[in-house]
N, C-alpha and C positions, 0 to 999 in steps of 0.2 A: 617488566613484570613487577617490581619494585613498587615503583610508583602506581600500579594500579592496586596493587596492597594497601599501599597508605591510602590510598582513597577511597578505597573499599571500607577501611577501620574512620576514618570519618566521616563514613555515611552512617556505619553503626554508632558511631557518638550521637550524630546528629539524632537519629533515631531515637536512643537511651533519652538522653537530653528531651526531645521532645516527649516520649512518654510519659516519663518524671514529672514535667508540668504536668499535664494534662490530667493525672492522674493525682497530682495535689491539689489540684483546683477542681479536682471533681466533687463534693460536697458543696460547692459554692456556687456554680452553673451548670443546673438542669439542663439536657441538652440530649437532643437522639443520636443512636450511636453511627449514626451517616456525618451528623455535625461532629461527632466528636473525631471520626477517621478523617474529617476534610482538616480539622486543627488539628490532628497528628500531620499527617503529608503537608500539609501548609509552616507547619513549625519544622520540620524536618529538613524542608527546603532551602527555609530561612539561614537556618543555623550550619546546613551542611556548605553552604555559599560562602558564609562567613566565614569557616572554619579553611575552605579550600582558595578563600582570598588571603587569609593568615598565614596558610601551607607555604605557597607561594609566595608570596614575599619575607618570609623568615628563609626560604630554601635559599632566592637569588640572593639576600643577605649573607648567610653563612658562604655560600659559593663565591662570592666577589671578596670576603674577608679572608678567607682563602687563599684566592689570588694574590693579594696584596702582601699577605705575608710570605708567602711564598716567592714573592717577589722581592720585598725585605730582604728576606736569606740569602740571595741569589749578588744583591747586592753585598753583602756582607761578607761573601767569600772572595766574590771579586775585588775587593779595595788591600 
């Protein structure tokens, strides 16, 4: 359940984020609001991928450093 939270809150990033653009750059490209929902979900996508490729490798990062020092310790009481 955790973990479907955090990814739940970085689809809403992705979201915000994509809106943001779109809506800064709307005085600049005319566009109907079919083109503009397909560059919201299309940026949404983008950035949610990235963000839960980032998730992921920051997590098994922090989880293997983890280990390690906890492995340190372990060594540390034993000697």
């Amino acid at each position: 359940m955790k973990r479907g939270k955090i990814i739940f809150l970085l689809f809403l990033i992705a979201f915000t984020m994509s809106l943001l653009s779109v809506f800064s750059t709307e005085d600049v490209v005319v566009s109907s609001t079919f083109q503009k929902l397909m560059e919201v979900g299309i940026l949404t996508i983008v950035i949610f991928v990235i963000l839960l490729i980032l998730y992921f490798i920051l997590r098994k990062t922090f989880s293997q450093a983890s280990r390690l020092k906890s492995n340190i310790n372990k060594k540390d009481l034993n000697q």
